[in-house]
KEVEX-621247 format. One record per residue: residue number from 1; x, y, z of N, C-alpha, C in turn. Coordinates in Angstrom, 3 decimals. Layout:
// KEVEX-621247
NUM X Y Z X Y Z X Y Z
...
// end
This chain:
// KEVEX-621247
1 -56.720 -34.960 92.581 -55.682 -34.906 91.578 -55.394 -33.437 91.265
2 -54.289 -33.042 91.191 -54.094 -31.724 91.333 -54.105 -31.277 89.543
3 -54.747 -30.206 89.426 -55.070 -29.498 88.026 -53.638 -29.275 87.415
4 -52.270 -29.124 87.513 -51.147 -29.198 86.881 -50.481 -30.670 86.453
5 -51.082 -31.255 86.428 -50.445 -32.990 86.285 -49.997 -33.148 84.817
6 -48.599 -33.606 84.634 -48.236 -33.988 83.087 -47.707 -35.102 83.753
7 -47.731 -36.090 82.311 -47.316 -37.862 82.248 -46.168 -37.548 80.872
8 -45.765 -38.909 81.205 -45.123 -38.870 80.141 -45.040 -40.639 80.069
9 -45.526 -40.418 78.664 -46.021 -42.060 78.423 -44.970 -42.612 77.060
10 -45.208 -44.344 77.034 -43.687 -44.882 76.869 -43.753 -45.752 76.539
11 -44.866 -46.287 75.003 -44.819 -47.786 74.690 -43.620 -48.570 73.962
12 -43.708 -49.755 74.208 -42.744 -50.600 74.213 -43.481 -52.262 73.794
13 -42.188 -53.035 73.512 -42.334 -54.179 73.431 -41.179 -55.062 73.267
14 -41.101 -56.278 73.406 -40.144 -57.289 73.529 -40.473 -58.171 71.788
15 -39.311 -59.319 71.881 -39.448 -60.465 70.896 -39.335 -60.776 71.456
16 -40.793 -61.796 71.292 -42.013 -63.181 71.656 -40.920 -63.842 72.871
17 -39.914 -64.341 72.220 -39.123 -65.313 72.910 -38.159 -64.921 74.282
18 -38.296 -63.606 74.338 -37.328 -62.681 75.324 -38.939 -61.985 76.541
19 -39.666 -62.176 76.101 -41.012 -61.196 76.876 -41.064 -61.431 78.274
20 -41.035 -62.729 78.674 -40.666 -63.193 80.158 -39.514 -62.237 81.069
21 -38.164 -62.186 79.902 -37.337 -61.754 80.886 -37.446 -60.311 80.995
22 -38.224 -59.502 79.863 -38.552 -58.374 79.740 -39.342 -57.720 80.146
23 -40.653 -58.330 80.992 -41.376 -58.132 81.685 -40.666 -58.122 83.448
24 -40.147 -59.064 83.586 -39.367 -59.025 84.995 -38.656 -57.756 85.097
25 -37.598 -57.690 84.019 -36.605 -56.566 84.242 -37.723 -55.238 84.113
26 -38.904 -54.762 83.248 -39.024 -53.463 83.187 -40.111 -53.478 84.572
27 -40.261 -54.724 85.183 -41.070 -54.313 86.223 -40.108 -54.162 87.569
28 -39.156 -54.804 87.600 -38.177 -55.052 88.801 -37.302 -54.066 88.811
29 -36.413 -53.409 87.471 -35.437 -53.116 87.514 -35.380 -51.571 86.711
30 -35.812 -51.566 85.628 -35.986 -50.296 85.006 -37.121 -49.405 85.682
31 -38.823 -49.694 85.766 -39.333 -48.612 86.233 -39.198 -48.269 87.823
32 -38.624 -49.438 88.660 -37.789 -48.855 89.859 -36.995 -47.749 90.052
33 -35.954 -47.474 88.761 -35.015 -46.715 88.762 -35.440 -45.713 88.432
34 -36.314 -45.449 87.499 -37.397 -43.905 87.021 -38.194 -43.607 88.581
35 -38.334 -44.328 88.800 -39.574 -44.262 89.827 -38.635 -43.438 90.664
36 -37.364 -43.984 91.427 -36.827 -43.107 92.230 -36.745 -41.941 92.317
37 -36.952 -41.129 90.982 -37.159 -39.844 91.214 -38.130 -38.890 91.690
38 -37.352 -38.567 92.547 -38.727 -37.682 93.454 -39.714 -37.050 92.547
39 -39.054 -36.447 91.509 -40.431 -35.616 90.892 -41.568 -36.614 90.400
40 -41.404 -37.974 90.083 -42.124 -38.923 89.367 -43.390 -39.645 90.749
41 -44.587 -38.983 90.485 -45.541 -39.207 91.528 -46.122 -40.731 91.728
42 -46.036 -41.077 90.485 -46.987 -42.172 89.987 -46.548 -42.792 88.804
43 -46.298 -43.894 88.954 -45.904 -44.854 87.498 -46.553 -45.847 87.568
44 -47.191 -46.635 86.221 -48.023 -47.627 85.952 -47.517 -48.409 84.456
45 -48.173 -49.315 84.619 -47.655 -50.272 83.254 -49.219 -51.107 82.973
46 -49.251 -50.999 81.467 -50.318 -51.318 80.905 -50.250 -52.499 79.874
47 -50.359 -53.411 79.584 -50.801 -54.363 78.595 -51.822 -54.029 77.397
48 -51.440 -54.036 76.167 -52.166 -53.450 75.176 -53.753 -54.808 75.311
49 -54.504 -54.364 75.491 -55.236 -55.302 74.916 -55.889 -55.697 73.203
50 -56.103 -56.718 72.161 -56.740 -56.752 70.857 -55.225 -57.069 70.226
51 -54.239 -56.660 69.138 -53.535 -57.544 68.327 -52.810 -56.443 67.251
52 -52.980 -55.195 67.761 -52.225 -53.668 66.916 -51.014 -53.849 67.144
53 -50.197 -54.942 66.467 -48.643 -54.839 66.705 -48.205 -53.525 66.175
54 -48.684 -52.735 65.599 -47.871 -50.758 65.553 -47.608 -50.365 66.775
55 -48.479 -50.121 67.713 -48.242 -49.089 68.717 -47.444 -49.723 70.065
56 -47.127 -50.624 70.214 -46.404 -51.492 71.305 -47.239 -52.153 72.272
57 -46.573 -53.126 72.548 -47.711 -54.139 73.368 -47.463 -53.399 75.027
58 -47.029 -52.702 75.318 -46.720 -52.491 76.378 -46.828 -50.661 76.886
59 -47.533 -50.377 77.484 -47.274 -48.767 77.903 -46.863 -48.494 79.167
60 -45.907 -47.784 79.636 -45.968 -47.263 80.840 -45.722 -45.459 80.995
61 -46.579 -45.332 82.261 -47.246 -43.291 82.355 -46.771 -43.681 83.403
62 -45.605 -42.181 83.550 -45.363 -41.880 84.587 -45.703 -40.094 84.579
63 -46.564 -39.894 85.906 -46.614 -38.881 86.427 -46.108 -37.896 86.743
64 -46.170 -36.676 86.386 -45.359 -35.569 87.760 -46.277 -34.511 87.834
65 -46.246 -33.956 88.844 -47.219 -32.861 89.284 -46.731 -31.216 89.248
66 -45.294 -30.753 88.350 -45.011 -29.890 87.516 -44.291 -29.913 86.293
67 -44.447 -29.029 85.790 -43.567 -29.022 84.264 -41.944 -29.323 84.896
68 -41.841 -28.392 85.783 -40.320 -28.246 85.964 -40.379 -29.517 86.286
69 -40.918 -30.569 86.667 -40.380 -31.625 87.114 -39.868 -32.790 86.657
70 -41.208 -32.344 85.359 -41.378 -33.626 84.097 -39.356 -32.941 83.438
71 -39.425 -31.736 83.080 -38.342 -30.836 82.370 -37.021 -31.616 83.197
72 -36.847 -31.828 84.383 -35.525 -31.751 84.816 -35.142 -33.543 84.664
73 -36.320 -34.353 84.545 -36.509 -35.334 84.739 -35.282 -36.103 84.031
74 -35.223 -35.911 82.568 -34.309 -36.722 81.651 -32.481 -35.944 81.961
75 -32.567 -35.325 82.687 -31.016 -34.498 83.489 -30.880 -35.432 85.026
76 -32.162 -36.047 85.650 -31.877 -36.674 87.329 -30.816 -38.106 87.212
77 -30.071 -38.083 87.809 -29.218 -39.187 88.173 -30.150 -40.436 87.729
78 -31.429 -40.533 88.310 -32.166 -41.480 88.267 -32.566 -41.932 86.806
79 -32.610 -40.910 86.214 -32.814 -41.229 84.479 -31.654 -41.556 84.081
80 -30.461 -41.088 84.182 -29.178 -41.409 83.743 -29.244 -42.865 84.155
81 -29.396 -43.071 85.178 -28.983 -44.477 85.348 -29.841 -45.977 84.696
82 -30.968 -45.373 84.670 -32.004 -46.466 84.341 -31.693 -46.360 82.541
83 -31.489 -45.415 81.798 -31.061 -45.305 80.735 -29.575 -45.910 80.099
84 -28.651 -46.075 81.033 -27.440 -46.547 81.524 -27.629 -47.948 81.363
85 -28.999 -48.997 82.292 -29.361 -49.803 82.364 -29.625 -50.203 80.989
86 -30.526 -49.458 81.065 -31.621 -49.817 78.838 -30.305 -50.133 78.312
87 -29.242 -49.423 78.090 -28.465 -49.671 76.885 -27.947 -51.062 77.498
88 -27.434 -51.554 78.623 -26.864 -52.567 78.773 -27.637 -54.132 78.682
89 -28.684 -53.471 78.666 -29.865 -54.568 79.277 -30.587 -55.157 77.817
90 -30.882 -54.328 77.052 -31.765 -54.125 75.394 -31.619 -54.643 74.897
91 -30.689 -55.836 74.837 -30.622 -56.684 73.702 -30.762 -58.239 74.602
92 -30.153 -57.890 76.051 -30.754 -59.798 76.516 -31.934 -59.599 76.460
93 -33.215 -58.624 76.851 -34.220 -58.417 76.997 -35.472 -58.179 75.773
94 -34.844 -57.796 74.883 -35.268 -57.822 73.225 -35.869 -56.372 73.859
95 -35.822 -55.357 74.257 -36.438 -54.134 74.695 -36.321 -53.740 73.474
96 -37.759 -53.170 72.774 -38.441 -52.306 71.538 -38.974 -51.142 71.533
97 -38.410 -49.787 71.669 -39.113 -48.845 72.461 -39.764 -48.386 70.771
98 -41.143 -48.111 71.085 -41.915 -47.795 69.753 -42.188 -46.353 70.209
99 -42.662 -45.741 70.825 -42.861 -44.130 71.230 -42.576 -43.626 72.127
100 -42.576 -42.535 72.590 -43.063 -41.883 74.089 -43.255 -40.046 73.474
101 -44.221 -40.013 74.185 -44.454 -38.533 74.031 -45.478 -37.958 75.523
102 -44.879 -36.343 76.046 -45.467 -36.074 77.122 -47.066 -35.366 77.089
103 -47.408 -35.283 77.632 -48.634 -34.216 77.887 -48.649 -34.043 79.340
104 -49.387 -32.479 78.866 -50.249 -31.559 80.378 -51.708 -31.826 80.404
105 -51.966 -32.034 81.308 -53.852 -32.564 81.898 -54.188 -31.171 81.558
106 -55.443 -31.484 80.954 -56.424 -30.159 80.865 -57.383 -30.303 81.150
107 -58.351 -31.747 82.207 -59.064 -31.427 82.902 -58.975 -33.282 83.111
108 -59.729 -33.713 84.078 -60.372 -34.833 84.545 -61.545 -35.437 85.431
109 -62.080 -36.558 84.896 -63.778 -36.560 85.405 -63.083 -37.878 86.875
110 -63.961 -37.855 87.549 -63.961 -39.107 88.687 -65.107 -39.117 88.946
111 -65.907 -40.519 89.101 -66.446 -41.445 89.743 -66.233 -40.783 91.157
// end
């Protein structure tokens, strides 16, 4: 894992009754479209586990392996568009975006 790595992480959540279709679309259709961007190394999606309805039932970290990359990221076609998507999509889907904020790695252990 290379010592410059920043994420930029992105919890979320649906209403109860919409979660099905909201799970399809942010796995099929929205983090596809982030993903396309070259600078974005690695994207993942997490399930909160325990019952903290504050912080969102849902996280997804996406990777990049420079600043400039994470920086140009919300300017790439690819963000425009998947953002393009969110607005059209956010209300069949009950999409709840509760945070996102980035960070730079300042060190990591491995097994």
């Amino acid at each position: 894992m290379p010592d410059n790595m920043y994420i930029l992480i992105v919890a979320s959540q649906s209403s109860p009754e919409k979660e099905d279709e909201y799970n399809r679309w942010y796995t099929e259709v929205h983090l596809p479209l982030l993903f396309g961007y070259r600078g974005v190394k690695k994207a993942s999606r997490y399930r909160r586990t325990g019952d903290d309805d504050k912080s969102g039932k849902y996280l997804a970290i996406y990777e990049f392996e420079s600043e400039e990359a994470l920086e140009a990221f919300p300017e790439s076609p690819e963000f425009k568009a998947a953002i393009q998507d969110f607005e059209n999509m956010k209300e069949e889907v009950g999409f709840d975006p509760k945070w996102s904020a980035s960070y730079e790695l300042i060190k990591s252990w491995e097994r």
